[in-house]
Each structure stands twice: as C-alpha cells, then as structure tokens.
MARPA-491000 format. One record per residue (C-alpha): residue in three letters; x, y negated, z negated. Coordinates in steps of 0.02 Angstrom, whole numbers, plus 50000, padded with zeros to 5 digits. Each point is the difference from the previous one (the first is absolute). Layout:
BEGIN
ALAXYZ;...
//
This chain:
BEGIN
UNK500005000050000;UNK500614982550044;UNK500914990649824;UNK499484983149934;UNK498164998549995;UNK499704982450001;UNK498334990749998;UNK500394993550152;UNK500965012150162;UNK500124994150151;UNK500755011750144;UNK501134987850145;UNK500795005050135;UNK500175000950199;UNK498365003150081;UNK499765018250049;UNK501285005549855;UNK498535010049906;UNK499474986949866;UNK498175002150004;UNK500165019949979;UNK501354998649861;UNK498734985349920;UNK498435010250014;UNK500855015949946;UNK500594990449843;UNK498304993649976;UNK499025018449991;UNK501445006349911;UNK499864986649855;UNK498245000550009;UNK499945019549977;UNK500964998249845;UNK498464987249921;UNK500754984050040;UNK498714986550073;UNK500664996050169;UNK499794986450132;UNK500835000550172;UNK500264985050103;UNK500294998350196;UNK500764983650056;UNK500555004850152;UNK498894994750174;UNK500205015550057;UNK499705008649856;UNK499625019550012;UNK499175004349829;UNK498245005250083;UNK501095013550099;UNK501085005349844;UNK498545002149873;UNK498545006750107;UNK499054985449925;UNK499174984950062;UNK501184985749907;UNK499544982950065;UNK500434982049904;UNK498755005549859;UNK500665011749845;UNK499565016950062;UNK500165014749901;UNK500865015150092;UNK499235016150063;UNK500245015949879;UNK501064992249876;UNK499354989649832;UNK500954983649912;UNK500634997950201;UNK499294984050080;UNK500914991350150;UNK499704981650105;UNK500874995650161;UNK500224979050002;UNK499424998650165;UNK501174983650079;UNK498574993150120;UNK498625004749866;UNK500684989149873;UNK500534986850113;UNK498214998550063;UNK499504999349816;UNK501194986549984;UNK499614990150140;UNK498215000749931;UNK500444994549827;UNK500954984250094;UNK498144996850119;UNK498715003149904;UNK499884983949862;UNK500344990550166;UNK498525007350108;UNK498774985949946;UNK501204987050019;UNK500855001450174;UNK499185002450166;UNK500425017350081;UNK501354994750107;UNK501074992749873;UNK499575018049900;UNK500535008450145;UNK501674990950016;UNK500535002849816;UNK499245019650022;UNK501414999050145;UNK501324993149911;UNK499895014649879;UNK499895012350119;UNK501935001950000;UNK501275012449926;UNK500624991149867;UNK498064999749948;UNK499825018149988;UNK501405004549903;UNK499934985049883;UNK498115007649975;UNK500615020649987;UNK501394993949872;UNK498524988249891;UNK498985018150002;UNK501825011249942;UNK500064985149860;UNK498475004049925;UNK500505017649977;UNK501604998449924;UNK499494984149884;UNK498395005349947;UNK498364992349968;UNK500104997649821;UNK499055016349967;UNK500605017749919;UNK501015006050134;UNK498955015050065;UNK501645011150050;UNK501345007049938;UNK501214998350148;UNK499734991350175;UNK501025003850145;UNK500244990350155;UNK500225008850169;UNK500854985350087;UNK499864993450158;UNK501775004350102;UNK501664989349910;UNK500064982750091;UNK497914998149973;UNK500295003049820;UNK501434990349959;UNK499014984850097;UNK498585002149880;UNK500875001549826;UNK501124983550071;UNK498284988950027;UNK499834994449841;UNK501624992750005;UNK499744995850185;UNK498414990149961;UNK499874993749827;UNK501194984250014;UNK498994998150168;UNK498354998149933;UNK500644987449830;UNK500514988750114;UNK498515001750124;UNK498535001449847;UNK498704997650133;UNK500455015650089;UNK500975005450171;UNK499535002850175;UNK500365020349999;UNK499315001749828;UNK498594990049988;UNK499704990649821;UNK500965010349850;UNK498335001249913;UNK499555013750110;UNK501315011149925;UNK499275011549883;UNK501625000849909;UNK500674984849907;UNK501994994750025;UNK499785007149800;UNK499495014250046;UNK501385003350139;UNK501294996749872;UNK499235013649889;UNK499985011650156;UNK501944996650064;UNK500425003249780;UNK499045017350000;UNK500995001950172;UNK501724998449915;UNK499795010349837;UNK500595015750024;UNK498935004749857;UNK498614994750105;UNK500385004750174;UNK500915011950108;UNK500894999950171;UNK499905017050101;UNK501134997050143;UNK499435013750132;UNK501215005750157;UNK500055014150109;UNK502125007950019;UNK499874986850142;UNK501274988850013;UNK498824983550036;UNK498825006349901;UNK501474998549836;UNK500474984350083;UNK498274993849984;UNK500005006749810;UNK501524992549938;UNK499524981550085;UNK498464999349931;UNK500535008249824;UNK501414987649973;UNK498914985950048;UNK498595006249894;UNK501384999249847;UNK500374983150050;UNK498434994449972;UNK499985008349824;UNK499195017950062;UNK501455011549935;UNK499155015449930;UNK500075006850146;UNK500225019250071;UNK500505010450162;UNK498755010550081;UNK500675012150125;UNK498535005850116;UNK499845013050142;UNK501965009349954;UNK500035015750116;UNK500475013549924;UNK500235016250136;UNK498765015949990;UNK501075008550136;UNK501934996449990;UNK500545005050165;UNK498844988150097;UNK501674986950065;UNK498344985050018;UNK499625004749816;UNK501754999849937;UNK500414983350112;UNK498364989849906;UNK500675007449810;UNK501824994150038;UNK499504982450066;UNK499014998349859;UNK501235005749883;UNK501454988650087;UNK498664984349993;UNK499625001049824;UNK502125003349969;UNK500044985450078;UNK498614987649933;UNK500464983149924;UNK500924999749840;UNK498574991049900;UNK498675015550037;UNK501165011749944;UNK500134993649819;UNK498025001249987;UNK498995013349942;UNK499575013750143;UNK498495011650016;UNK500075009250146;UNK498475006150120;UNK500065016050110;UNK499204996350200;UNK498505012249979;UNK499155011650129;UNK498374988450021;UNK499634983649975;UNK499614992949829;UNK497974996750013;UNK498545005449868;UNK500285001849789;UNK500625018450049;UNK501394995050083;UNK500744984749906;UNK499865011449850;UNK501625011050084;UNK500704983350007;UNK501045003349810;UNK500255020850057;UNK501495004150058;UNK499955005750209;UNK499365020150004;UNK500955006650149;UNK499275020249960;UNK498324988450044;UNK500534993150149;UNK500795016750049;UNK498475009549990;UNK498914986050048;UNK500865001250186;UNK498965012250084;UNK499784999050174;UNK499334981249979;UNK501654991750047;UNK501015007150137;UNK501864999850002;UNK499934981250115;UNK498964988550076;UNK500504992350141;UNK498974982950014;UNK499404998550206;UNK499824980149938;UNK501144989650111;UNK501244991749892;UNK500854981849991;UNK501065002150152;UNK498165003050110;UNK499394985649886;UNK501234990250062;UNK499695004850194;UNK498344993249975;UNK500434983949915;UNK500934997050153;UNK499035005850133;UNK499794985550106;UNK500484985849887;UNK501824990849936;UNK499104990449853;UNK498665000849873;UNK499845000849819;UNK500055015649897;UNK499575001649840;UNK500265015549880;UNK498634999549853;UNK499315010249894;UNK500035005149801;UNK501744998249875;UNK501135013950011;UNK499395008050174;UNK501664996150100;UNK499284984950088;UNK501944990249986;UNK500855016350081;UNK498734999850108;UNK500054983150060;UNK502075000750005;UNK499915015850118;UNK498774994250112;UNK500954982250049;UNK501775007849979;UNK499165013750140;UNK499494984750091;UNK501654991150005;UNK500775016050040;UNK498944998750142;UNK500694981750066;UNK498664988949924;UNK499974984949913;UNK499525004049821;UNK499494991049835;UNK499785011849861;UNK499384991749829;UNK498905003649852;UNK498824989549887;UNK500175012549844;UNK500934991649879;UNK500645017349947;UNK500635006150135;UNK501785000650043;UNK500245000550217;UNK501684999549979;UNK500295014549840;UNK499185013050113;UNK501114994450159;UNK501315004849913;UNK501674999550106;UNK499175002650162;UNK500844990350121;UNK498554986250066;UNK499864997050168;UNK500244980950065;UNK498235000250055;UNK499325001049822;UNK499774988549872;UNK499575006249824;UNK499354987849863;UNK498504999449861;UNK498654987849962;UNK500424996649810;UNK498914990049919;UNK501144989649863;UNK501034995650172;UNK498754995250092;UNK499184988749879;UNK501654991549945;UNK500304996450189;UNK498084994750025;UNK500294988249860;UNK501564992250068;UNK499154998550167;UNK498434989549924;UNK501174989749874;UNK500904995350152;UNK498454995550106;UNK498974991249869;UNK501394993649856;UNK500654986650128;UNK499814981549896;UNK499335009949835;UNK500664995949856;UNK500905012949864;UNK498325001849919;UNK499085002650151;UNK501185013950047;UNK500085005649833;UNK498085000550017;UNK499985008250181;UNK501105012749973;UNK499035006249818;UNK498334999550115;UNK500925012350131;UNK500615011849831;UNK498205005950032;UNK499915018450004;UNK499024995350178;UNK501344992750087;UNK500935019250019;UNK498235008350064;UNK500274984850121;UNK501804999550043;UNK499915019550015;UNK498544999650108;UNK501134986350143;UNK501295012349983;UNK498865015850064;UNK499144990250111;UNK501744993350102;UNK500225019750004;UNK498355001150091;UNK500274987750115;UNK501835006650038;UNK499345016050042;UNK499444991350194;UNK501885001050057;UNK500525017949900;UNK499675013049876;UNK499884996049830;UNK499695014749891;UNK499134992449857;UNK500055011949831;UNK498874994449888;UNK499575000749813;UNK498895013149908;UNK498234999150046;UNK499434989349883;UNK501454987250053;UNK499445003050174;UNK498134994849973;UNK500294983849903;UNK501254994050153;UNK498885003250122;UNK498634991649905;UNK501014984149991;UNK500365002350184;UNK497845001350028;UNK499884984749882;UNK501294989150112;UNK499105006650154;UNK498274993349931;UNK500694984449947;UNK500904995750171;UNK498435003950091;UNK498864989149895;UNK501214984749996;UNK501015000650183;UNK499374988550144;UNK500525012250117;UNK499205013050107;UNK499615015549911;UNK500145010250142;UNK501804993150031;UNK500365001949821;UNK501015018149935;UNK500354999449805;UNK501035015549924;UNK498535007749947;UNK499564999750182;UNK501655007350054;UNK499775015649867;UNK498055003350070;UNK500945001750170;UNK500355018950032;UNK501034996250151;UNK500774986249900;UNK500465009449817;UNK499985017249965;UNK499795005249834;UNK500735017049949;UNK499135008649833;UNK501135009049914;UNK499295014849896;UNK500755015449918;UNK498975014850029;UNK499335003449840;UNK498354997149934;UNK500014983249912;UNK501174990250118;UNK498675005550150;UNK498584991949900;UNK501124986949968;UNK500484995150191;UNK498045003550038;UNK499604985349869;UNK501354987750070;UNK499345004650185;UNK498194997349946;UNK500714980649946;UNK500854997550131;UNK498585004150123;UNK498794987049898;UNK501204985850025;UNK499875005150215;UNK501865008749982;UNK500085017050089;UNK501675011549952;UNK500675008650149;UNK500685015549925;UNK500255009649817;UNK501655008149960;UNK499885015349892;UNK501744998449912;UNK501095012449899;UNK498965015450088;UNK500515015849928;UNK499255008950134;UNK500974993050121;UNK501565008749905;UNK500875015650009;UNK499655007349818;UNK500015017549918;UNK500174992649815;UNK498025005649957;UNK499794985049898;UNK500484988750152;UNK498795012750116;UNK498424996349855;UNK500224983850037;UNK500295002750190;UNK498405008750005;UNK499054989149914;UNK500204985350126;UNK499505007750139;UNK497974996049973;UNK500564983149958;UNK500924996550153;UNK498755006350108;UNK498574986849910;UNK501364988750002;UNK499945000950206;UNK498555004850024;UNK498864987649862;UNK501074986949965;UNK501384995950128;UNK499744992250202;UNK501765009950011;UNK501155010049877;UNK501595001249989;UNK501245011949871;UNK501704996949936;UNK500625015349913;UNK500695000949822;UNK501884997749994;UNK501095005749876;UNK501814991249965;UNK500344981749952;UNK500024992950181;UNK498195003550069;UNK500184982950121;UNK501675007050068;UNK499375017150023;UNK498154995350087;UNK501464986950119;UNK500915014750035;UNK498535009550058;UNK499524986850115;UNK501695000150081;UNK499825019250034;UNK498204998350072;UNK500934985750126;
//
C-alpha cells in the first residue's frame, strides 16, 4: 500500500503516465479499509467515468459497488460557464443585451476557464467552514504543465486584482470568485504542509516521462510542495524470457530508470508491474497493490492470443505518402490526449518530410513538451526548423512589443502603470494565441507540423482562436467573403490536416472520439487517427505482450471502422531511440 496518508494526495505527472488508475486504485483501496474517500478529476480530459464504471460528472457522486467512495470531475468549461454567469447575472437588468454579450465574450477566453476550474479545486482543499466530510481527498491531476498553471494563479492573480479592485477583462469582477484571496492563502498553506498534503509523482521507465517527473517535482518543492513520492507505473516484467522484443522492452526500462535524474532517485519508489489488461472496473484496480501472477497469465493464454499479429494498417511512412500526394505545403497538426506519442509523432512525420526535400516547420504549443529532447542527436536537415510556442517567452516578447508601440511620450508612471496592466494573466492566452496563429498562416508556403498540448490545452486554444474569429467578423469593414481568420484556415481540410493520435486501448479511443466530437462542433474535420504504440503490429511471443496484442484487435477495427475517415498504426518500439528507429525504417521503405 502507498506510505504517507495525508488528508490531502494528489497524483502529477505526464499525461498518459497512468495517474488516474494509480489515483482510483488508491481510492477503493483506502476506501475498502473504512476510510471516507473523495476522488477528484481536474483534468479536461479526465477518464474517471471509464475507470470506475460509474457515471461521475461535476456533482459528488458516489461510486458503483463500493461504500465511503464518492468521486467529482471539475469539469473546466462547466465551471467557467458557472463563472461567467456569476459575473452576468446582477448585470442582466442593468445593461442592454449587446453590452451583456460583449462582456459574456470577453470571458469566453482561456485564462477564464482555468481561473474558474482552479476557484472550484479551492473550495475543496480550503473548505467551507463545515466538518470536513472525508477522511482523505485525492486529486487525479490534469497532465504537469496544466497543474502547475493552476496552483501558480493565486500568485499569478492576486497582486492583479488589489490593484485593479473593480475587476479585469479575463476575469470579470473578483466578487464572482467563490473563493476569497483568504481563502486561497489557506488553500496554498494546506498545499505546503506535508502533514497535510502529499505529492505522488507518477512516471512510466520512460525517459520523458522521468524527465517530466523530476521538472515538475522540483518545481512543485519550490513552491513549498516537498512531501512528495515516486510512482513507477506500467514496469514490464517478462512471462517468457526468450522472447528478444520482451527482453529488449525490460532492459530499456531497466537502463532508463539506471539512468533517471539524480533528484528522483533519492525519493521514495513503489514500483507497478504492466498488467495483461487494462486497468477498468473495482475488480481490476483492486490487483492494482498484488503483485503480477505470471502462473495466471500462463494458463490464461489459451488459444485467444496467437504467437503475432501482424497489423495490415498502413503505417507513418504511407501516412506520409498521402500527406504529400499532390501538395508542397499545408499545416499538420498532431493532437490528441497526454501521453499518447503525439510529440514523436509529430517529429517523425516532418523529419520524413524533410527527408523528402520539403520545406518544413515543426513546432509545438504544449508547454511540456520537449521537440528537441526526443530529437536527440539526429542530425537535422537544413530544410527544417525546430522551435516551441512557450508561453512565459512569448508574453515577455508580446510585452516588449506593446511597451514599445504604446510607451512612446509616457511617463515612468505611465509605464510603470502599462506594463502592471499587461502582468495580466490574459496577456499570455493572447501573446500565445499570435504566436500559433503566425504558424497557421506560415503553413501557405510549407509544412509546419504543429504538436500540440493535451486535449484539454488543445480545446481552450482553439476556443480563443473561435473567439478572435467572431470578434474580427463583427468589427472589420471588410468583405467577409474575402476575409480568412485562423479558425478559418483549421476548418479547411485541404488547408490543415489534423492527425488524432490514439493508443489502442480502451480509454484513449473514447478519449480521441470526445476530442473529435469537439472538434466537429466548432466546423473542424480531422483527416486521419493514428493508433500509436500497437502491439499488434509487433513481433511478440512474451504471452503477456500477446494478452495485450490480442486485446487491441476489436479496438482497432472500431477504431477504423466507427471512429476514424482513415487509420493509420505505428507499432510499439522497444529501445531508447523510437524516432531514430521509425527514420530508419523510412529510409529502408525508400
């Protein structure tokens, strides 16, 4: 059983690492030993409804066939709409509805939505004043770079909103906050005593996935979070030694975690066996704590999983063909939920293209993501330029822009004054929003390979990009017709094509379904899915690895034949250099 039961637990990490599993197992587990439990999704894409076999929305729910269990996902866009209400409503009989409509727009941002998801976490943490009704509370995080942005509002904000009593454009008037600047004081205390509250910092034997876990752990202890501990999820341990694909994925995983940084090493370690199946219902999170039962797998073999699977998918390389099939330009744009492989993805695809002669832009607009790290020392091609869209840049250099435009003939205090008013936590949704959309634009003359942020991430962009779009249209003297805004470009399927990328497993596929169903709402078609790390597309005898071989097969056939306009598979690759290795392949197929 995990050490240091705190009141408070949250579970951090890269997305796709295993948090929610490892949170929800914890959850049952402390809740069949008597303790009153609640369980807390703040990630946009959470997954809990999948995990628990129960119905959790942004309401308390209690959980299916377990007692003292209850569980709440903090829906983002739910609260925000709350919010936004909160802000309107006193103001309804005042204003006339276009000047309602114009401040409902102004809060129709980013910045908005997580400002409103972190007011809702606050109220958990702090309290209402009331007997607390649980023992322990555990947070299921949204992936590394969403959380740290939340826990750093307060701090972000506060100083913003003194000097600006009468409220902000992005947040509206502070007396819609539920929580009081008191109150988030209380919350950021409770936060840093390790009496109170507990980091688990959850990896995969990945080497960006550790990366990810030692950035955001140190930060975290800079900020005062440093109970913290290391989760190691999804560790392969061999059923059949003399498979070389089995005994290649236990040594890179044994050389990665040799090798991770200094800092994780010194922590506390539990460490998680891969299993057979995934990790949905109470029955199954319950094996969680049990030690891996090879005689089980062993006899559970049958004649279920044959000895390999050779996927008939076409793979990147055929991607790639039809990417370029009749065109020298366009925008591409890898998407999809945390930890599926969208930045290898995205990395393969425009290397492949430069490879190929063109022109190439590869970026990404995840803040955690690191282009470079999984280049490696891969030679780049002159064709390609690799950079990232990160935020704190962008806004510093979006600031120095506008202080240069409008500080000419202001005084100290006026500048003084300007540049406090441009400290907003708006101005970054705004500078980072310019920054995508010159990547748009650029895409007329080459490839850019866009990777972009977790879902959730993803969403809120593209929401700021609709909310630009509206705003142009409704003030600009020109021509509609003759008018193309980036949200124009991305509804163009000749223009952008947007590449979901999904592992083939049961929650990621409900996952991409929910991210295509919102991107086909705001009039954005994707072009193709990518079922990534495809056992089936491997050469395995291990009969662990041929379970879960087996068991995607159904789901990439509803993945092509429900979900996807075209499907592609990338198999699983074991050693350190997966980008080098799917390169290499590409070579040998030209």
């Amino acid at each position: 059983m995990l050490p240091n039961i705190t009141p408070y637990i949250f579970f951090t990490g890269k997305g796709g690492v295993g948090k929610t599993s490892l949170a929800s197992a914890t959850a049952v587990k402390l809740a069949d030993e008597g303790h009153r439990v609640l369980l807390i999704s703040t990630d946009p894409a959470s997954n809990l409804k999948d995990v628990l076999e129960t119905d959790i929305a942004e309401k308390i729910t209690p959980v299916n066939g377990i007692q003292n269990l209850h569980a709440v996902n903090i829906d983002p866009e739910a609260s925000a709409e709350a919010y936004r209400q909160r802000v309107i409503s006193p103001l309804e009989d005042i204003l006339p509805e276009h000047d309602l409509n114009r401040i409902r727009e102004e809060l129709s941002g980013a910045c908005t939505t997580e400002i409103a998801a972190f007011d809702e976490f606050a109220r958990y943490v702090a309290g209402d004043g009331e007997e607390q009704p649980y023992d322990v509370i555990i947070f299921d995080t949204a992936p590394t770079g969403h959380t740290l942005r939340l826990l750093e509002l307060p701090e972000a904000w506060s100083s913003f909103i003194e000097s600006n009593p009468d409220g902000a454009s992005c947040i509206g008037p502070s007396s819609a906050l539920k929580t009081s600047q008191e109150r988030y004081q209380k919350v950021v205390d409770r936060l840093k005593d390790k009496d109170a509250t507990t980091i688990y910092l959850v990896t995969r034997p990945d080497t960006s996935a550790l990366r990810e876990a030692n950035r955001s752990g140190l930060e975290l202890e800079e900020m005062g979070l440093a109970n913290q501990l290391l989760l190691i999820n999804g560790y392969f341990e061999p059923v059949d030694e003399s498979d070389p694909f089995a005994r290649e994925m236990k040594a890179m995983a044994d050389e990665t975690l040799a090798n991770m940084p200094a800092r994780l090493k010194n922590l506390r370690q539990l460490v998680f066996p891969l299993r057979p199946y995934n990790l949905l219902g109470l029955g199954r999170l319950r094996t969680v704590f049990e030690p891996l039962d090879k005689a089980a797998i062993l006899a559970d073999i049958g004649e279920t999983a044959p000895a390999t699977h050779e996927s008939s998918l076409p793979d990147v390389d055929a991607l790639v063909d039809d990417l370029t099939n009749g065109k020298d330009a366009g925008l591409i744009m890898t998407m999809g939920k945390g930890g599926v492989g969208k930045t290898t993805l995205a990395a393969a695809i425009a290397l492949k293209l430069a490879q190929r002669g063109y022109p190439v832009h590869l970026t990404t607009t995840d803040p955690a993501a690191h282009l470079l790290d999984q280049i490696g020392d891969i030679t780049l091609p002159e064709n390609i330029l690799v950079d990232r869209i990160d935020p704190h840049a962008e806004k510093k250099a979006y600031i120095e822009k506008v202080l240069k435009q409008r500080g000419k003939g202001k005084t100290e205090e006026e500048l003084k004054l300007l540049r406090e008013d441009l400290e907003s936590p708006c101005t970054e949704e705004v500078a980072v929003f310019q920054a995508f959309s010159k990547a748009i634009h650029e895409a007329k003359r080459k490839f850019v390979v866009m990777d972009t942020a977790p879902t959730g991430h993803t969403l809120l962009l593209l929401d700021t990009t609709g909310s630009y779009h509206k705003e142009v249209l409704r003030n600009t003297g020109m021509d509609a017709s003759r008018l193309k805004t980036p949200y124009m470009y991305l509804q163009d399927p000749e223009y952008a094509r947007l590449l979901i990328v999904a592992l083939p497993e049961t929650t990621p596929i409900s996952e991409a379904a929910k991210l295509q169903a919102d991107l086909r709402r705001s009039g954005i078609e994707p072009w193709a899915w990518i079922a990534n790390q495809s056992m089936s597309a491997a050469e395995v005898t291990d009969p662990l690895l041929r379970q879960r071989a087996a068991a995607e097969l159904p789901l990439l056939e509803s993945m092509k034949t429900v979900h996807a306009k075209r499907l592609y598979s990338n198999p699983w690759i074991p050693g350190a250099n997966v980008l080098e290795t799917m390169l290499r392949k590409g070579e040998e197929v030209a």
